[in-house]
C-alpha positions in Angstrom: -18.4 28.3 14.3 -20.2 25.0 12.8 -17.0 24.1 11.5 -15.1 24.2 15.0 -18.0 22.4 16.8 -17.6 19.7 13.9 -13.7 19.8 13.8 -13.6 19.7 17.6 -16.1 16.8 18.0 -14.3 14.7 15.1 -10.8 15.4 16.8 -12.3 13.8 20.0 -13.5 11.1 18.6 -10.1 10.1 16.7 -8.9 10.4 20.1 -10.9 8.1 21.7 -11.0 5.5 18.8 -6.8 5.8 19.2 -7.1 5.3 23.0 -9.3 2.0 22.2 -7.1 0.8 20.0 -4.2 0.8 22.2 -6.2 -0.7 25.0 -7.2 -3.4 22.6 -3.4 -3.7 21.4 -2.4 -4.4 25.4 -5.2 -7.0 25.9 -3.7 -9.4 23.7 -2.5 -12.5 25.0 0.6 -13.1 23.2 1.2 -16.5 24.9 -1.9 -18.0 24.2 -0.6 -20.6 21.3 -3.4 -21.6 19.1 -2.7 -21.4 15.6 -1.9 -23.8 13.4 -4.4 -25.8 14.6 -2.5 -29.0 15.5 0.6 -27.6 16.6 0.1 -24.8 18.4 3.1 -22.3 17.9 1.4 -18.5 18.0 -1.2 -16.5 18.8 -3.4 -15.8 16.2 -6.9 -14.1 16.1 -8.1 -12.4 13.5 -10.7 -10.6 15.7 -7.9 -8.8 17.5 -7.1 -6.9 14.4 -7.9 -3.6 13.6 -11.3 -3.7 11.1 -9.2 -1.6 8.0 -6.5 -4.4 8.7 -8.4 -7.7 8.4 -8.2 -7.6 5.1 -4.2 -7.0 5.0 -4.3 -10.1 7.7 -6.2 -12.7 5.9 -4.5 -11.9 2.4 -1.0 -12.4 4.8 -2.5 -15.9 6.4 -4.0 -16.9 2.8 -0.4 -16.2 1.1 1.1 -18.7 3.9 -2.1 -21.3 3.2 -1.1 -20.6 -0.6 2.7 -21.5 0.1 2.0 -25.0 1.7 -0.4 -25.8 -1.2 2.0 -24.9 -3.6 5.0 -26.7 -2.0 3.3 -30.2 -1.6 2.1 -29.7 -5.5 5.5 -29.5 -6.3 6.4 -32.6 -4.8 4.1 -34.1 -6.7 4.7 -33.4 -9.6 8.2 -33.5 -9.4 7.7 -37.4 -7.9 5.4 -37.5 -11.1 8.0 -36.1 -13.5 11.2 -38.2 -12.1 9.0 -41.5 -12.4 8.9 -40.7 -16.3 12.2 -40.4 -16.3 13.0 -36.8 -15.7 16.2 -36.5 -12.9 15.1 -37.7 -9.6 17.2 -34.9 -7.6 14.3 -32.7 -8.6 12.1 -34.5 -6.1 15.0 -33.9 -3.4 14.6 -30.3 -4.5 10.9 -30.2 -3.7 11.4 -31.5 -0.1 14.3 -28.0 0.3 11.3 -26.0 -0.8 8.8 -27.8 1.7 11.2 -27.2 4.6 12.6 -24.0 3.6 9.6 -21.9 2.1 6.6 -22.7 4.4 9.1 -21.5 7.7 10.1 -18.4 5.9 5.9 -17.9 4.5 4.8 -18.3 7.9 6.8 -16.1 9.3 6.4 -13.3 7.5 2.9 -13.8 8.0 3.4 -13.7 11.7 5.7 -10.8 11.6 2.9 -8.9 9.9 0.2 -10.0 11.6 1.8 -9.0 15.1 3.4 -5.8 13.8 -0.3 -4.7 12.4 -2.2 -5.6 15.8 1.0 -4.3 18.6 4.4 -3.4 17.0 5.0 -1.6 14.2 8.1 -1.5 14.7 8.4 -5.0 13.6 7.1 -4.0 10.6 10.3 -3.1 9.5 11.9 -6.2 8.6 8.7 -7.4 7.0 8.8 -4.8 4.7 12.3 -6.1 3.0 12.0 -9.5 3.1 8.8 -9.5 2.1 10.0 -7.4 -1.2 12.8 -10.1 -1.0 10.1 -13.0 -1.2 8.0 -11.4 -3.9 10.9 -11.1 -6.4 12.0 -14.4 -5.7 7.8 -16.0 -5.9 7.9 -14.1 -9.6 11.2 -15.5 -10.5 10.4 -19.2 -9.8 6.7 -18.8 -11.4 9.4 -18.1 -14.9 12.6 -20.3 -14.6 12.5 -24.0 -14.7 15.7 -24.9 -12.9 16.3 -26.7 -9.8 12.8 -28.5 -9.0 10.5 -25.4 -9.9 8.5 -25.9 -13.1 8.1 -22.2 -14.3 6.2 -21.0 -17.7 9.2 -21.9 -19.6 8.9 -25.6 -19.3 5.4 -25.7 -19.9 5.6 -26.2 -23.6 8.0 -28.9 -23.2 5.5 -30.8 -20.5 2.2 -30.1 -22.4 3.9 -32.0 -25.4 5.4 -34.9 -23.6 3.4 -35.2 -20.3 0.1 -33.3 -20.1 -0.8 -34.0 -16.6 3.0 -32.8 -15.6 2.2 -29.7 -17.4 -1.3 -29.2 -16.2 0.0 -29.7 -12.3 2.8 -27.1 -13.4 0.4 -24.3 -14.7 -1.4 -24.8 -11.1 1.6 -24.2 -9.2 2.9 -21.1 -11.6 -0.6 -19.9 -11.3 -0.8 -20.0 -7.5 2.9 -18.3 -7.4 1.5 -15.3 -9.1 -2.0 -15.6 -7.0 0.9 -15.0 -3.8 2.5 -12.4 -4.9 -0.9 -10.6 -5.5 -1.7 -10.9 -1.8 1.7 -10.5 -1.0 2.0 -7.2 -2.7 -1.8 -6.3 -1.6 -0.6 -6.4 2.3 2.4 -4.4 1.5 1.0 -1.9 -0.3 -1.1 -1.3 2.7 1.2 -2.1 5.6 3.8 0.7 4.1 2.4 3.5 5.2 1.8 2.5 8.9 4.1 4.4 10.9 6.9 2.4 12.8 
């Protein structure tokens, strides 16, 4: 009988933590731009987020904070690098990433953060390409072609220009820091149910 009363009284409450959490999930004010700061594209709050998500959140808005870092480092070095002498194109390469790798970062952040506070459905697609952007995050942290400066060129900088290969460890180090979070969020956002 104990069992029942503490079965049935557990059940209810589910119930009613469910029932708040979809009343929280139609409260939000999707049209209320105020993130990023300055320019004001989405809706983001943090505090509208499921407490066993927050975590998943942040780790998806510090990956997209990591991405930006990473890309203006990499101009930097590369300006650094092609003023030694190195190919200039490289810095021409940096400037793709910058405009092609914080758009696709941010939104995936955004697709997750909305598809963990009111759609899971839109989980979906965040699922694949953010597989799709881990492999390729690992990949460039390796190879140095194009204007990424993987582990396999740091030997060559650390013996010719240090502070090129110091800048590069940074940025292979912070590839690998995203694909943590990256794989941290999806890990956790799998098993929500579209």
């Amino acid at each position: 009988m104990a069992s029942y009363v503490a079965n049935s009284v557990l059940n209810d409450s589910l119930r009613q933590m469910k029932s708040n959490q979809k009343d929280s999930k139609q409260n939000v004010d999707w049209d209320d731009f105020n993130y990023p700061p300055l320019i004001k594209v989405i809706h983001y709050n943090i505090d509208e987020v499921q407490p066993e998500y927050r975590l998943v959140v942040r780790s998806l808005w510090l990956s997209s904070i990591l991405i930006v870092t990473y890309t203006l480092l990499n101009i930097i070095d590369n300006c650094i690098q092609a003023g030694y002498g190195l190919d200039g194109i490289r810095i021409l390469y940096s400037f793709m990433f910058l405009f092609s790798f914080n758009p696709i970062q941010f939104f995936i952040f955004y697709r997750g953060y909305k598809g963990v506070v009111s759609d899971p459905y839109l989980l979906v697609l965040y699922k694949w390409v953010q597989i799709l952007l881990m492999m390729c995050w690992i990949t460039f942290s390796i190879v140095g072609i194009l204007g990424f400066n993987g582990f396999i060129l740091l030997p060559f900088f650390f013996d010719f220009l240090p502070f090129c290969g110091v800048l590069a460890l940074f940025e292979d180090i912070i590839l690998l820091f995203i694909v943590f979070l990256s794989g941290f969020a999806l890990f956790r956002i799998w098993n929500i149910k579209e």
